[in-house]
N, C-alpha and C positions, 0 to 999 in steps of 0.2 A: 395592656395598659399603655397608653399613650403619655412618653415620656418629654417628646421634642415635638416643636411645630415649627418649620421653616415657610414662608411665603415670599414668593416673587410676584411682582406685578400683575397681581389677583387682586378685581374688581378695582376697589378705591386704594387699594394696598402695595405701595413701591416697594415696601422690604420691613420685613417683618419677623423675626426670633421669637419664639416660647420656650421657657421649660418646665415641664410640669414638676413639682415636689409631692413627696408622698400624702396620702387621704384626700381628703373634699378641694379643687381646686374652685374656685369661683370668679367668676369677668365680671365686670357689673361696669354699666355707662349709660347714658342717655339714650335716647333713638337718635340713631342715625351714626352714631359713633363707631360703629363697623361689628357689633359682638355679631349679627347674624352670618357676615362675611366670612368668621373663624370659624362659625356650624358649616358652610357652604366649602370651606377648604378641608376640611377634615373628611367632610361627604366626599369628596372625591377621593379620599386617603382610601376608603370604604368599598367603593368602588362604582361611582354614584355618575350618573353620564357628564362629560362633558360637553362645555360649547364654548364657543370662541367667542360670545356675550360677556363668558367670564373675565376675559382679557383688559389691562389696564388698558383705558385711553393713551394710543401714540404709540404701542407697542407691538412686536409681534409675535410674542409669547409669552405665556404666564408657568409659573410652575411653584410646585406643593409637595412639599418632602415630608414625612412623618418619621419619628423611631417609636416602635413598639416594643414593649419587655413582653416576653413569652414566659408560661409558665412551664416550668420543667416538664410536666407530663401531658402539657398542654397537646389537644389533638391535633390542633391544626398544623403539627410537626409534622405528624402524616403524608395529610395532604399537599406540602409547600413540596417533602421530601419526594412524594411522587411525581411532583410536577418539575424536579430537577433543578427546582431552588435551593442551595448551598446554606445551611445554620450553623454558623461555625460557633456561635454566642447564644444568651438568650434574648438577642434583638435579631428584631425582621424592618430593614429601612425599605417606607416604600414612597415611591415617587412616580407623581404627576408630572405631564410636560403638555401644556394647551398651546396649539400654533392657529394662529390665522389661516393657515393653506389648510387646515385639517391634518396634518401629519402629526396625530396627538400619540404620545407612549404613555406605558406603561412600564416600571422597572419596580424590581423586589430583589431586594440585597444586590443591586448594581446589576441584575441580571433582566434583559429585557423580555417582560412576560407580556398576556394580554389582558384586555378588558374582562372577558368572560373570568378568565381565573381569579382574578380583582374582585369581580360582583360575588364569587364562592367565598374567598378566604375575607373579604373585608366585612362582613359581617361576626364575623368571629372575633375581629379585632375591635369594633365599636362599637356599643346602640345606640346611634342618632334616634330622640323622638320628640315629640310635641304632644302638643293638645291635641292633636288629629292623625298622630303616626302611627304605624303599626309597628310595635315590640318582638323583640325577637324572643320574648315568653309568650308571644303569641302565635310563635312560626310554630308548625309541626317538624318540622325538620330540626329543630334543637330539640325536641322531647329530649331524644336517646341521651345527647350529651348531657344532658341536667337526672337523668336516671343511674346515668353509668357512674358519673360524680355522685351521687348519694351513694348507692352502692359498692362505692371503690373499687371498681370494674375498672380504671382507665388503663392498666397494665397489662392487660388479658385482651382487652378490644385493641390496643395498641397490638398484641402478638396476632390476635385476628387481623389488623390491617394488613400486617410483616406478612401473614400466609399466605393473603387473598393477592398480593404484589406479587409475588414469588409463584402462585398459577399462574399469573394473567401474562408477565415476564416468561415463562416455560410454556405454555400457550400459544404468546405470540412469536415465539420461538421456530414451536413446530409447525406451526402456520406459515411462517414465512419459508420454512425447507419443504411443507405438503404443496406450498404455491410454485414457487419453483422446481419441482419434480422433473415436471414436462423439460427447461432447461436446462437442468442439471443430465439427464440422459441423452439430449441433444450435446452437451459438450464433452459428455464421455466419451460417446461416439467418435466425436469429430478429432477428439485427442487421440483417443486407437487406431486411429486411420493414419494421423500423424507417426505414431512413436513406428508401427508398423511401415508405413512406407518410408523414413530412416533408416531402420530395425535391417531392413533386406539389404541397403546397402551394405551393410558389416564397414560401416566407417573406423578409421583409425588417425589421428592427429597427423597430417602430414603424406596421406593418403593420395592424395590429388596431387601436389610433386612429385611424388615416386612416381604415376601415373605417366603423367607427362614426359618424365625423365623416360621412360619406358616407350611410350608411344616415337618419342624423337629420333631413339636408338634403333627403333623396329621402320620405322618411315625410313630411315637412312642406311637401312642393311645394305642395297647395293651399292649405295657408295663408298659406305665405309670397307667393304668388299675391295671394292676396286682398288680404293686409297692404300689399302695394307699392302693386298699382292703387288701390286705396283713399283711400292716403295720397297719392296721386297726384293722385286728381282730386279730392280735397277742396283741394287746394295747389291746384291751376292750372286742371283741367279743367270744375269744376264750376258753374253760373251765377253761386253767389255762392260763388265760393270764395276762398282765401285770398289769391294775387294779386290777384284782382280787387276787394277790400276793401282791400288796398293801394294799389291804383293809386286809388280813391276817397280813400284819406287823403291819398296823395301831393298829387294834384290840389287839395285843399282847402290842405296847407301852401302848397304853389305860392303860392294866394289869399292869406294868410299872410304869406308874406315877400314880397311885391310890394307890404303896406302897413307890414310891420318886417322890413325886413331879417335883422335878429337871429336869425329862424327860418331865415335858407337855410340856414344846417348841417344843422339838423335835419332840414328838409327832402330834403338832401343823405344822411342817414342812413338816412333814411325808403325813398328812391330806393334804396340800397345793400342795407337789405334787402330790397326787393322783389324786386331782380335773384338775389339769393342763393337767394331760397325758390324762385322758379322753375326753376332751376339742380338745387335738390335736388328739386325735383318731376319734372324731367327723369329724373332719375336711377333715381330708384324705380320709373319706369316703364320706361326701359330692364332695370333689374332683372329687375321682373314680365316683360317679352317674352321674356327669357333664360331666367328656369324651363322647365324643361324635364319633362315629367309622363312619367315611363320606368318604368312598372311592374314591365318584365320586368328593366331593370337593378335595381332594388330589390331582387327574388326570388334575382338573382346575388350581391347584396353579401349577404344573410343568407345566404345559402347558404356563402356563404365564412366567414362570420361565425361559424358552425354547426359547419364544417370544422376552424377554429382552434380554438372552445370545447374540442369534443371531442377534439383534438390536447392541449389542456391538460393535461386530466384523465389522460391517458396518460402527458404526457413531460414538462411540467412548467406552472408560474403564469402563465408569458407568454412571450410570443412571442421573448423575448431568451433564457430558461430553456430553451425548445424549442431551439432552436438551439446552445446551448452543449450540449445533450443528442447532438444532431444529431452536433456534431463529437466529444464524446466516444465514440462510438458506432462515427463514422469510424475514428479513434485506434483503436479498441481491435478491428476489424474486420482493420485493416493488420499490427494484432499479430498475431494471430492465424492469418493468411494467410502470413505472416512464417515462422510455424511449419514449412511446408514444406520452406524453404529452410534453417531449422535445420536441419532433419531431414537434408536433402540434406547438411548439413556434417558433422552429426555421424557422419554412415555411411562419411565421408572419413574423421572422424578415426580410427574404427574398426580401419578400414580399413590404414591408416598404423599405427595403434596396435599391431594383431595384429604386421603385419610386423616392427616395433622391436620386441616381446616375443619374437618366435620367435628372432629374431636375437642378441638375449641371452640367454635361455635356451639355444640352441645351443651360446655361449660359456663359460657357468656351465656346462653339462653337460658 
């Protein structure tokens, strides 16, 4: 039932409000007073063609708003729902926009739909006719609704619609995972190849520093060789080395403080670091014996070193980037795999689905 009539600058019409009140509404005027104009605005409500003919003189756009009340069991709830138009009320606002360029819309409950959908559901909403129209009790395609409303069927054809959605939705479901198969096994592939060529690095957070730390120490064995022994027997081992000019000072305080006292500290200090240099002189040479001259370990750490770079370049900056790469790879490997078992579900629901359809369809029939 058509409750509201809004018009914009349509034909002779600059601006123009209706509201309809309950029973028989009736316009009545001369010719020429525009009542044809209100039948031609509503037609478009309907979903009747536009043209830009229609447009006020001076203008560049006309537009035609309608509210319609729905009936609670009304069917065309179906149809507007399948078509993913929102009924939050029992009003459906539908609205014309006619432009001069041709960029004319269509919108139902604010939501921009098309012409086609318009020409389905606006017949359900008004019957325009005359002396010479054809009646929608003469469409075959409203039989059914004028049968099922005698019948009091509209409850059961409504669960028939809900079923026949809910295959076509589960259908196109597994159409869209049977169509993509082909890609779906190309990027399983392509992710197995991934997690596997990570997988053999055996990465660890921090991996690639240790690495390098290790590669610099093994590049620099013979220096750091040289460096310890060196400092080594310059300290202790050497004839006049640094010990042993110590132990000459020390021996002279000795002389020292046995004619002033005054010097045993120092003397005492003097002692103190002699025993300390030797101590570190020990050390650098244990050091130097500990280096260890591993060529072929060296060739294994760059090689590993070589193995990561290049893993970079592919998967990500570093070795913590690789790795969260790694796991999103996993993640999305599981999804996809996961896909089967959808599939497996949805061919249940199918399945189940046919049978509740046949089963009310039998009922409706």
């Amino acid at each position: 039932m058509l409750r509201f009539l809004s018009i914009r600058n349509f034909a002779l019409i600059e601006r123009l409000e209706l509201e309809f009140g309950e029973g028989l509404n009736l316009i009545t005027g001369e010719t020429g007073s525009g009542k044809s104009i209100l039948v031609d605005a509503v037609g478009l409500l309907v979903g009747q063609r536009a043209s830009s003919e229609l447009i006020r003189s001076g203008c560049e756009r006309a537009r035609v708003q309608g509210i319609f009340e729905l009936a609670p069991r009304e069917p065309l709830r179906g149809m507007l729902e399948e078509a993913g138009i929102e009924l939050d009320s029992d009003q459906l606002i539908v609205r014309r926009e006619v432009s001069r360029s041709g960029a004319n819309k269509v919108f139902l409950n604010e939501t921009l739909s098309t012409q086609g959908l318009l020409a389905r559901v606006g017949p359900r909403l008004a019957d325009i006719h005359g002396q010479h129209d054809q009646q929608v009790l003469l469409t075959p395609a409203a039989h059914l609704d004028f049968l099922d409303r005698f019948g009091g069927h509209l409850e059961l054809r409504g669960e028939v619609a809900a079923a026949a959605r809910e295959l076509r939705s589960v259908a196109g479901e597994i159409e869209a995972i049977e169509a993509g198969e082909r890609e779906r096994l190309r990027q399983i592939d392509h992710l197995q190849f991934q997690l596997r060529d990570i997988e053999k690095l055996k990465l660890v957070p921090g991996l690639d520093e240790e690495l390098e730390r290790e590669r610099r120490l093994l590049g620099s064995a013979e220096k750091r060789h040289e460096g310890a022994r060196g400092a080594s027997e310059l300290l202790y081992e050497e004839e006049v080395s640094a010990v042993a000019l110590l132990k000459r000072a020390e021996r002279a305080l000795e002389q020292l403080s046995r004619h002033d006292p005054e010097h045993e500290a120092t003397a005492r200090r003097l002692a103190g670091a002699r025993i300390e240099v030797e101590e570190l002189a020990f050390e650098l040479r244990e050091y130097a014996d500990a280096i260890e001259f591993d060529p072929a370990r060296l060739d294994t750490v760059q090689a590993r070193l070589a193995e990561i770079q290049l893993a970079r370049r592919k998967y990500g900056d570093s070795v913590e980037a690789i790795l969260e790469h790694f796991e999103s790879c996993r993640m999305e490997l599981e999804e996809l795999a996961g896909q089967e078992t959808r599939l497996e579900e949805l061919e249940a629901r199918r399945e189940a689905g046919r049978e509740r359809f046949g089963r009310l369809v039998r009922s409706l029939s």
